[in-house]
C-alpha positions as CSV (number, residue, x, y, z in Angstrom):
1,X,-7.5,19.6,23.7
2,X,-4.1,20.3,24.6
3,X,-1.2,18.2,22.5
4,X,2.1,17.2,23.2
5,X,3.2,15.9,20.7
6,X,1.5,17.5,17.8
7,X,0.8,20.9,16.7
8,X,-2.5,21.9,15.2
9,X,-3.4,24.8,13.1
10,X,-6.8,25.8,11.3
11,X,-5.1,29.1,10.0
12,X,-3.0,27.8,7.5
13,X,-5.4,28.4,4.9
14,X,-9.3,28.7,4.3
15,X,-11.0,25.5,5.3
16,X,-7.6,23.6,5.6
17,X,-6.3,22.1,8.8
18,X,-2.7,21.5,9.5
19,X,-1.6,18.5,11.9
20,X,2.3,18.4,12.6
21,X,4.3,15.4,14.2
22,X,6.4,17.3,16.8
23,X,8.9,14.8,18.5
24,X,11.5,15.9,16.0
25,X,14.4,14.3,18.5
26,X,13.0,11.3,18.1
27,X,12.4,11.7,14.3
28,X,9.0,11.7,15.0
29,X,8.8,8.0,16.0
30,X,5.5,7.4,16.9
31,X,4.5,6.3,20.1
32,X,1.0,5.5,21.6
33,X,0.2,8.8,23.0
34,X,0.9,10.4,19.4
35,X,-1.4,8.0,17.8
36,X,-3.9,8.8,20.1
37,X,-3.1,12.4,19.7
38,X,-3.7,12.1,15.6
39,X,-6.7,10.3,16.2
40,X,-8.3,13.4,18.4
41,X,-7.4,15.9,16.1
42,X,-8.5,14.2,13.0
43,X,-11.8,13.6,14.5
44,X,-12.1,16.9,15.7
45,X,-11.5,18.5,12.3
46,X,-14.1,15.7,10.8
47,X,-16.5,17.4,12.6
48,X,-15.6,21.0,12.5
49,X,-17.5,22.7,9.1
50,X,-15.1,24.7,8.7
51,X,-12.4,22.2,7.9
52,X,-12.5,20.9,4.7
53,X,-9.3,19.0,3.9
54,X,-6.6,17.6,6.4
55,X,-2.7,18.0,5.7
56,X,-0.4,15.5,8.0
57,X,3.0,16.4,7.7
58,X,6.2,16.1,9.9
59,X,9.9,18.6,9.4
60,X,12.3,18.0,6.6
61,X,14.4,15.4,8.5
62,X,11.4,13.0,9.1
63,X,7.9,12.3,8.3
64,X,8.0,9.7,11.0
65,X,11.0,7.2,11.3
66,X,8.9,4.8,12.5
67,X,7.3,3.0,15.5
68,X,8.8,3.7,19.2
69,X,10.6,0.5,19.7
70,X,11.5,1.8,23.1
71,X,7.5,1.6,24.1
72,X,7.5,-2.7,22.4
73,X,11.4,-3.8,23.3
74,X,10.2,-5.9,26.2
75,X,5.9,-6.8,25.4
76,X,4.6,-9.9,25.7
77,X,2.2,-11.2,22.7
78,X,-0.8,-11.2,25.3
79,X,0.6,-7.4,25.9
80,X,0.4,-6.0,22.6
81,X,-3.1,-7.6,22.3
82,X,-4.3,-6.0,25.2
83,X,-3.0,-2.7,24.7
84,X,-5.1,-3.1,20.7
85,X,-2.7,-0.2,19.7
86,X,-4.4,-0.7,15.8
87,X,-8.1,0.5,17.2
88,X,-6.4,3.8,16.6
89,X,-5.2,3.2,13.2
90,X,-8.8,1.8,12.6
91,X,-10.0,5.5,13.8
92,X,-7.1,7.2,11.6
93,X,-8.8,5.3,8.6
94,X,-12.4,6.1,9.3
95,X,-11.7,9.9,8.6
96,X,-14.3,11.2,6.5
97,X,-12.5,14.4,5.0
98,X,-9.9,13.9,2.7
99,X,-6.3,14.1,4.3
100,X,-2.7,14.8,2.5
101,X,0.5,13.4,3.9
102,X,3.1,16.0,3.3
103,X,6.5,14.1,3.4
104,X,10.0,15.0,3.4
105,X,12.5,13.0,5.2
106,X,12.2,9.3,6.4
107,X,8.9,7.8,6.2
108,X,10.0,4.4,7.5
109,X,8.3,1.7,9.0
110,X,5.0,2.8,11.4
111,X,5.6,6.0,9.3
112,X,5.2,4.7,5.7
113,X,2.1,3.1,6.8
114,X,0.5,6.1,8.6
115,X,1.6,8.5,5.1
116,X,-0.3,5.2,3.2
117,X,-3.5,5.6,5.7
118,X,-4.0,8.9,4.1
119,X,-5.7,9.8,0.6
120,X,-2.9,11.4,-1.0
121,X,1.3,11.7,-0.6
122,X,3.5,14.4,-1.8
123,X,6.9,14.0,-1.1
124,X,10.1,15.7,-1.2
125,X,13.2,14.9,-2.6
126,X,15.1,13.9,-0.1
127,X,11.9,11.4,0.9
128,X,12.6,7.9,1.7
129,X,10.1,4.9,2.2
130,X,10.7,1.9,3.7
131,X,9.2,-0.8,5.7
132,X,12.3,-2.2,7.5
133,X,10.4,-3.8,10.4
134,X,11.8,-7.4,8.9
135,X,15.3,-5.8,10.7
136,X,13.7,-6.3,13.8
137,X,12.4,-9.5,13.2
138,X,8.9,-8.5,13.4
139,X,6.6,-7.4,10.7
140,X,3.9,-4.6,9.5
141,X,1.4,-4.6,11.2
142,X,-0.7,-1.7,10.5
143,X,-1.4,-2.2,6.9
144,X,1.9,-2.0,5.6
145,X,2.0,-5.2,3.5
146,X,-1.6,-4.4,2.7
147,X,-1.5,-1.2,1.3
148,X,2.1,-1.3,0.0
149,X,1.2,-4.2,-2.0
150,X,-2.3,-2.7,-3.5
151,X,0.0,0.7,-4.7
152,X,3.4,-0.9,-6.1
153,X,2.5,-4.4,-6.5
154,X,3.4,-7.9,-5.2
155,X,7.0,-7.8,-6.4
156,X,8.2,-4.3,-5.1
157,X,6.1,-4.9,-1.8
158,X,7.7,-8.5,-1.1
159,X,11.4,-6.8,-1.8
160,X,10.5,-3.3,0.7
161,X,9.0,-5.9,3.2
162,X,11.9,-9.1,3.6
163,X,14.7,-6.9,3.4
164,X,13.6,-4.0,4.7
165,X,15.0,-1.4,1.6
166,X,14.0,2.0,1.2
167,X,13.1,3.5,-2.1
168,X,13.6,7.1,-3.0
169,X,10.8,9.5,-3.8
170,X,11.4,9.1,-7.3
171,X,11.0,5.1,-7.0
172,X,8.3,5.7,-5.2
173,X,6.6,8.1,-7.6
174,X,7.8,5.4,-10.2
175,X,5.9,2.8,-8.5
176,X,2.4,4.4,-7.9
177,X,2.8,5.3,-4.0
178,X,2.6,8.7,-4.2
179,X,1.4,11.6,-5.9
180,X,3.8,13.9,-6.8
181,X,7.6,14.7,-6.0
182,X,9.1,18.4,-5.5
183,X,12.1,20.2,-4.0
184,X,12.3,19.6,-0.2
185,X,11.6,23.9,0.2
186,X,8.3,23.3,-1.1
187,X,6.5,20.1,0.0
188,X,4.5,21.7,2.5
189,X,3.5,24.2,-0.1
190,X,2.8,21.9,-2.7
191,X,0.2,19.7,-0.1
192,X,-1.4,23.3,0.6
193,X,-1.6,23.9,-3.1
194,X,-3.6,20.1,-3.8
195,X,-5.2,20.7,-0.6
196,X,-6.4,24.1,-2.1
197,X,-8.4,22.4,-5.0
198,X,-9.8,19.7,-3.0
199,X,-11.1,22.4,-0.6
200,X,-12.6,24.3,-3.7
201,X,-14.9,21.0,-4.7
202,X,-18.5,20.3,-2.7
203,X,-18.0,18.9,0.3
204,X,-20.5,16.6,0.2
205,X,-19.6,15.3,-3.1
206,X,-15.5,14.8,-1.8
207,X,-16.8,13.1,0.6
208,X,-18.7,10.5,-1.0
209,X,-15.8,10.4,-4.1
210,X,-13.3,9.5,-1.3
211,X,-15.9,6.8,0.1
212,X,-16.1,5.3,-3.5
213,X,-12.3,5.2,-4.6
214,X,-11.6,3.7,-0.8
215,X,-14.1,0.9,-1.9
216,X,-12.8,0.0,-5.0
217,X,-8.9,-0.2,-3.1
218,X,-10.3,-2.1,-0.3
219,X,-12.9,-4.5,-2.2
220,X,-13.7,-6.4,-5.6
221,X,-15.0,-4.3,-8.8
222,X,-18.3,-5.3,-8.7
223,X,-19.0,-4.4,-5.1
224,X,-17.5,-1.6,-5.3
225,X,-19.4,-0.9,-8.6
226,X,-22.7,-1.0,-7.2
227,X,-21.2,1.5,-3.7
228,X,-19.9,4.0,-6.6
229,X,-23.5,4.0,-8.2
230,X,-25.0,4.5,-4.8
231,X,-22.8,7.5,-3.7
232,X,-23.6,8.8,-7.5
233,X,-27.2,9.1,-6.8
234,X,-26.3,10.4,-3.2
235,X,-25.2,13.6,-4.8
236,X,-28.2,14.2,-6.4
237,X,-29.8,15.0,-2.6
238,X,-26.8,17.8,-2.5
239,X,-28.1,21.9,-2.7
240,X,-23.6,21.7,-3.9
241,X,-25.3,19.6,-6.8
242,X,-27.7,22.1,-7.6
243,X,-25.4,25.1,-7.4
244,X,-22.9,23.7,-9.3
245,X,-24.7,22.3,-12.5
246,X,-26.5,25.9,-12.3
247,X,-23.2,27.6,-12.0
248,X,-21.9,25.4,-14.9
249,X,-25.0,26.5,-17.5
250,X,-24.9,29.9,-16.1
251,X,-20.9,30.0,-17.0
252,X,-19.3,31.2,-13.6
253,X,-17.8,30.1,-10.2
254,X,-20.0,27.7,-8.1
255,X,-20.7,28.8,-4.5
256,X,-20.2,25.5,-2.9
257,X,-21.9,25.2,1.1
258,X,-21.0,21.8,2.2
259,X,-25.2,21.1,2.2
């Protein structure tokens, strides 16, 4: 499929897939056709064997500034229903493989939440999160005071979401949002380097992991006790189970299929 406003790239690194926000005039706001655009691409590297972790990044002015406000200035209520612009977003989520948000830049708004959709964040320095929707006298709405709230916590989420101030990628760090922090030069580097190791690791068994930490973020311990114990067993079906207890006793590097 042909893009316009991303730029895709399986070549980056073995079994990594790149997807880059490319409306850098814009600061990467993101509009519908962008959403739908991630959407394709993620899906299409969920299903390519090849691909086995997903790095979303943007340029070192902007992860993504946030929504197009151009595309909602004049929308009815019964308009933004229709158009159901969070199916997408639903989709984004559903991603199977794991996927890194590279950030550098703002990461504001539509674009906090979209770097919050994904499993991991590093950041840059010069990185700066916000949710300043309130400015506008709207509101998140595609998980932002949701997922904001389960990383930092009620306090720190209520602050970022009714007055609309951006924390720095130390804060942020600070506050549980992200995973590392490193000089804006290397960010992108630094997300091919984590997305390295997670590449490394059975399939299968990242897979299910990802499945069992997303349950315990979007559910109650003991449900998400009894999914954990279920994905455990699940390995166990794995030849990547096999190979790598045999590689372990056997003292050298597993061979790891994706089977």
């Amino acid at each position: 499929m042909a893009y316009e406003y991303i730029i895709t790239n399986t070549n980056i690194q073995p079994h990594i897939a790149l997807i880059q926000l490319n409306r850098p005039k814009e600061l990467n706001a993101l509009n519908l056709q962008l959403m739908q655009e991630i959407k394709h691409a993620l899906l299409e590297f969920d299903n390519n064997d090849e691909v086995r972790c997903i790095i979303i990044t943007g340029n070192e002015r902007a992860f993504a500034a946030g929504a197009d406000i151009k595309q909602m200035e004049s929308r009815t209520a019964i308009d933004m229903l229709k158009i159901d612009q969070f199916e997408t977003w639903d989709q984004i989520r559903k991603t199977k493989k794991p996927v890194i948000a590279a950030v550098s830049g703002f990461c504001l708004g539509g674009g906090c939440e979209l770097a919050m959709t994904c499993d991991m964040i590093v950041a840059s320095e010069t990185a700066k999160f916000g949710q300043p929707e309130i400015k506008l006298a709207i509101m998140p709405g595609a998980g932002g005071t949701q997922r904001l709230t389960k990383a930092v916590g009620k306090a720190l989420a209520m602050e970022m979401v009714l007055t609309g101030k951006f924390i720095s990628a130390e804060e942020a760090l600070d506050a549980g949002l992200i995973n590392r922090v490193v000089p804006e030069e290397v960010y992108l580097d630094e997300a091919l380097k984590l997305a390295a190791e997670v590449a490394q690791q059975s399939p299968v068994a990242v897979r299910l992991a990802k499945e069992s930490v997303l349950k315990a973020f979007d559910s109650g311990l003991q449900e998400g006790l009894y999914f954990e114990r279920k994905n455990f067993y699940m390995c166990f079906a794995s030849e990547d189970q096999k190979e790598g207890m045999k590689a372990f006793v056997e003292k050298r590097k597993p061979e790891f299929k994706g089977v």
